[in-house]
C-alpha positions as CSV (number, residue, x, y, z in Angstrom):
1,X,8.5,192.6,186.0
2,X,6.2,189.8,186.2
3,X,5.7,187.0,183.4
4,X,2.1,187.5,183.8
5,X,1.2,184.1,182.1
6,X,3.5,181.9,184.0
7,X,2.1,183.5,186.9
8,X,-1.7,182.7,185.9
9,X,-0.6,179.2,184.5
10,X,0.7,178.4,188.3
11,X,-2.5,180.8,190.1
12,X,-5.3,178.2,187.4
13,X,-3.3,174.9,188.7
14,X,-3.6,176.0,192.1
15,X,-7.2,176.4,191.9
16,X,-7.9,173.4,189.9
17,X,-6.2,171.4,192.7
18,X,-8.7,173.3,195.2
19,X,-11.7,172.7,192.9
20,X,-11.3,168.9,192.5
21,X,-10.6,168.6,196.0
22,X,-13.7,171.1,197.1
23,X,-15.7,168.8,194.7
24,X,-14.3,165.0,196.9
25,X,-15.8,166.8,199.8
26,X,-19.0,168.1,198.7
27,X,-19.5,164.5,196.5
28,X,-18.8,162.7,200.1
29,X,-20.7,165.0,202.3
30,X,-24.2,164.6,200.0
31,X,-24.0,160.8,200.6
32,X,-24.6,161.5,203.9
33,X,-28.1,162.1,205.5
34,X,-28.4,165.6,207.2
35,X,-25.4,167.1,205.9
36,X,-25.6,170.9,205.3
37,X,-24.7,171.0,201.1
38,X,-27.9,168.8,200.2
39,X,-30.8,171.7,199.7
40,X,-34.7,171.4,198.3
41,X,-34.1,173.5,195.5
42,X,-31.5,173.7,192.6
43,X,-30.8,174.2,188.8
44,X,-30.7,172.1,186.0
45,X,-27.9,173.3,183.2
46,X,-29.1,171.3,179.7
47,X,-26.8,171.5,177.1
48,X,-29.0,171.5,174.4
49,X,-31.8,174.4,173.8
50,X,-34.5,171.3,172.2
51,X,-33.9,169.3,176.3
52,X,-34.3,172.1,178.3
53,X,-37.7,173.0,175.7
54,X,-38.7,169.0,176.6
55,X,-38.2,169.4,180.6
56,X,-40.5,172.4,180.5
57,X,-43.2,170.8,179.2
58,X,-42.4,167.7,181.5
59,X,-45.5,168.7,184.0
60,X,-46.8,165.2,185.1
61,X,-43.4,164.4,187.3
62,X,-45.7,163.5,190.5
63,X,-49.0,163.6,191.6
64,X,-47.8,166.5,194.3
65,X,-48.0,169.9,192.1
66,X,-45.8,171.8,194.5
67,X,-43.0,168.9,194.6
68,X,-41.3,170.2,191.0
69,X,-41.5,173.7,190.1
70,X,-40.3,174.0,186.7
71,X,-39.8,177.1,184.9
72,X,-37.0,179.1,182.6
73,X,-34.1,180.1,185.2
74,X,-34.0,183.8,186.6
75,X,-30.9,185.8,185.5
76,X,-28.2,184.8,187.9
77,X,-28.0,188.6,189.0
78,X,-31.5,188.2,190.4
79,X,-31.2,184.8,192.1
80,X,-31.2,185.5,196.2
81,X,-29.1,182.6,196.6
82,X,-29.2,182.7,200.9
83,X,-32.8,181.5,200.4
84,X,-31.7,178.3,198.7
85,X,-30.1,177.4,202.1
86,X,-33.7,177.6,203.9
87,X,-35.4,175.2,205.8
88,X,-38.0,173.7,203.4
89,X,-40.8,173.7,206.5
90,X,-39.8,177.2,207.7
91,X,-40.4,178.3,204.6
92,X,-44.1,176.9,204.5
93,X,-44.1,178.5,208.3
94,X,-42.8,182.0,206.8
95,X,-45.8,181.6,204.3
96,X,-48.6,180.7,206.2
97,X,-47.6,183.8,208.6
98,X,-47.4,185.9,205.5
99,X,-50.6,184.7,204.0
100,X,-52.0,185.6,207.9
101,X,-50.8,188.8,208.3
102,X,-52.3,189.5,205.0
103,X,-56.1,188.0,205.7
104,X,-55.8,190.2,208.7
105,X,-55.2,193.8,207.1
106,X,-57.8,192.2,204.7
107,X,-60.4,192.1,207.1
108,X,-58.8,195.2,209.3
109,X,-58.4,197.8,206.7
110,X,-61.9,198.4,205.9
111,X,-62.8,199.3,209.8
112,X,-59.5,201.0,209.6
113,X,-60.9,203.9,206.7
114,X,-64.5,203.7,208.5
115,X,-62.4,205.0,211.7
116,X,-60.4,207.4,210.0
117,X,-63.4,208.5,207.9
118,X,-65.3,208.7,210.9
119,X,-62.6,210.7,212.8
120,X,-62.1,213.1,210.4
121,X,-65.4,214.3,210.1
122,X,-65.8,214.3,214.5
123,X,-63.0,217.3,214.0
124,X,-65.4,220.7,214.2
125,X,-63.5,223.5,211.6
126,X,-65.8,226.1,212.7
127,X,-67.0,227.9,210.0
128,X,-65.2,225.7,207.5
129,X,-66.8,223.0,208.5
130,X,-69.0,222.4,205.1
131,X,-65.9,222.4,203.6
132,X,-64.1,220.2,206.1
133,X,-67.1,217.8,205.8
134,X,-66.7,217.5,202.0
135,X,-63.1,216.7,201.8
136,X,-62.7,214.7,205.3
137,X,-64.1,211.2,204.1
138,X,-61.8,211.6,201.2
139,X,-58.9,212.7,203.1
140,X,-59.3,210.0,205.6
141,X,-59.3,207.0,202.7
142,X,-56.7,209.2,200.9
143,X,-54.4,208.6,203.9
144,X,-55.2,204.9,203.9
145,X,-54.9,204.1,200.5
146,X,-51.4,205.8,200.4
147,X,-50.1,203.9,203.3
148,X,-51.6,200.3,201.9
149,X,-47.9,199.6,200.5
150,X,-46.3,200.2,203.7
151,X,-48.6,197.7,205.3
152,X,-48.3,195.1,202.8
């Protein structure tokens, strides 16, 4: 049998120790220049619900509007906290490509249904083929329309 609050006593010293000695190194590392624990982005904890109210309205910071992004913090549960460790300028990289690759399905989905529409009604059903001809244009933007989220 284990005195179970001995044993936590001794297991929260031991971690205090390796807090105050984690916090030296990361308080010595972000004086220097390129080290890898500064970041662009971080959190702000106020302790007082009337300063955090204040730093929201706080919207003239700098003449750059994309320099300080301030908003109400995401539940920590839905923070993806590997993207706080990207590069600043491969992120704006990532978006341009993102913002590209959507401008293109803007101006390649329209030919895209025109084809399909097109194609569907080249298809000769015989004697069905009023019917096939009714249905095929919708069929053919049908099929587009449903696969839109898979492209975007």
């Amino acid at each position: 049998r284990v005195d179970s609050i001995s044993f936590y006593q001794a297991r929260i010293a031991a971690l205090e120790k390796e807090v105050k000695e984690e916090r030296q190194r990361l308080k010595k590392a972000a004086g220097q220049q390129g080290s890898d624990v500064n970041m662009s982005v971080g959190f702000v904890t106020f302790y007082e619900r009337a300063e955090a109210e204040l730093a929201l309205r706080l919207d003239n910071l700098s003449h750059d509007s994309e320099e300080w992004r301030i908003s109400t913090p995401p539940d920590p549960s839905d923070v993806q906290w590997a993207d706080f460790t990207q590069d600043p300028e491969a992120e704006r990289t990532r978006t341009l490509v993102g913002y590209s690759l959507v401008i293109g399905l803007y101006f390649a989905y329209m030919p895209l249904v025109v084809s399909m529409t097109h194609l569907a009604e080249l298809i000769d059903m015989g004697p069905l083929q009023p019917y096939w001809k009714s249905i095929a244009p919708s069929v053919g933007l049908q099929f587009m329309v449903a696969f839109l989220p898979t492209f975007l």
